[in-house]
C-alpha positions in Angstrom: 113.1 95.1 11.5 110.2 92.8 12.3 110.1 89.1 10.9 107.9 88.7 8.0 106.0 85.3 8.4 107.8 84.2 4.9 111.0 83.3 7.1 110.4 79.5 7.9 113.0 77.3 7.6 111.5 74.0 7.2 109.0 72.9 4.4 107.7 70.3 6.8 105.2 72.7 8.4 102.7 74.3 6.6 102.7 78.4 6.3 100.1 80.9 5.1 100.7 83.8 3.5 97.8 86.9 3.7 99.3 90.3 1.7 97.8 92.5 -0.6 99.5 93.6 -4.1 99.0 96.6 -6.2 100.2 97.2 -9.3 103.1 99.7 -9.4 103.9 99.6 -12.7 102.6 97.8 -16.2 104.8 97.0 -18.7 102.9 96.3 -22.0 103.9 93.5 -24.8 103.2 93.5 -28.5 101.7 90.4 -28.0 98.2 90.3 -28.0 96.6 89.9 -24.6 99.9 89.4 -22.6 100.9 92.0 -20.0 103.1 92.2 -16.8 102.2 94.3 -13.6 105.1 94.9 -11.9 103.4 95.4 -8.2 104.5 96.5 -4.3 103.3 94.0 -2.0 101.9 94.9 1.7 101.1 93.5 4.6 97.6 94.0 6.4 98.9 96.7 8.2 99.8 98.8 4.5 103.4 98.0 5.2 105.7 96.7 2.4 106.9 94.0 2.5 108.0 92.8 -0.9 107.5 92.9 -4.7 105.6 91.0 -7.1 105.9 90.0 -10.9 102.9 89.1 -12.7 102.8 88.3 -16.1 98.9 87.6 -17.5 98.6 85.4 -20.2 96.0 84.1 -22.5 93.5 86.8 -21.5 90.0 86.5 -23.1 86.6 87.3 -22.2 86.2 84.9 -19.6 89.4 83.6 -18.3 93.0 85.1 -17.3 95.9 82.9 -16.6 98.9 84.0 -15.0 102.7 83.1 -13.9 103.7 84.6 -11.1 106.8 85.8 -9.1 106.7 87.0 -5.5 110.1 88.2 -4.0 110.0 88.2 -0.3 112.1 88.4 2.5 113.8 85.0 2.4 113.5 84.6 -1.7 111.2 84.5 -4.5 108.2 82.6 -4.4 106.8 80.8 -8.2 103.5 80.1 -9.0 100.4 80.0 -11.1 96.9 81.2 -11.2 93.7 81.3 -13.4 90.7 82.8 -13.5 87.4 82.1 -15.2 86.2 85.6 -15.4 84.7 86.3 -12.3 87.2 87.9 -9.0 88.2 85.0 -7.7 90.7 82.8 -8.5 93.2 79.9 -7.5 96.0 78.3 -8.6 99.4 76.5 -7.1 103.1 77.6 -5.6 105.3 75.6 -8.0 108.8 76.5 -6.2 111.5 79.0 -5.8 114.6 80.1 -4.1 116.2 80.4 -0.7 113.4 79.8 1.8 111.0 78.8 -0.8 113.3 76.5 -2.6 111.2 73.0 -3.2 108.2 74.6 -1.7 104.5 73.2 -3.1 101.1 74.5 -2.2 98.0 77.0 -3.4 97.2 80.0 -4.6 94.1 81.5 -3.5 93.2 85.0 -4.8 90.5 87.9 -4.7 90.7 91.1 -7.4 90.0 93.9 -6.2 88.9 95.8 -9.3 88.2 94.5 -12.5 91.5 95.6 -14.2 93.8 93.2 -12.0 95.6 96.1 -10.9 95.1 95.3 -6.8 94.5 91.5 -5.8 94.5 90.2 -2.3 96.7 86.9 -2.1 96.3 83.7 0.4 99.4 81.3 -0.2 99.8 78.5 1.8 102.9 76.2 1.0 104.8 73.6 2.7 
């Protein structure tokens, strides 16, 4: 199995992340404008390498916000991202577990469509 570039073992040095994910399943709240894609994440070779939970929150006309949970080999990956509307957005890595325990860093992203349902993902943590 090939090493993913997730597998670092010290925080010291910083890593970046590049991986595509698309929505593999929604999951729909009775809360109004809250949702969670539930998506397969892939390398840029189309390979998986992982899964993603997203759960948008306070979606409006011009700005999405979002928690986020990426588990990759090594552990889960937490963060947080906005958006103001237009396809690009940013926000930070706020932690996780095993590899990515005490990580910090950003979030840098680029939708694909306008539906959120395939974003393209720069993380770079330390």
């Amino acid at each position: 199995m090939p090493l993913c570039p997730a597998v670092a073992s010290a925080h010291s040095a910083t890593t970046t992340l590049k991986f595509t994910a698309t929505e593999h399943k929604v999951v729909s709240w009775l809360l109004i404008n809250s949702f969670i894609y539930h998506d397969t994440i892939t390398n840029s070779r189309g390979r998986g390498i992982g899964f993603a939970d997203i759960y948008f929150v306070n979606q409006n006309c011009c700005t999405v916000t979002a928690d986020v949970a990426f588990a990759l080999r090594g552990g889960l990956l937490h963060g947080s991202f906005a958006t103001n509307g237009g396809p690009q957005f940013s926000g930070t890595v706020t932690g996780g577990t095993g590899t990515f325990d005490g990580v910090t860093g950003t979030i840098q992203g680029t939708a694909v469509n306008n539906n959120l349902t395939k974003i393209r993902f720069t993380i770079t943590y330390s």
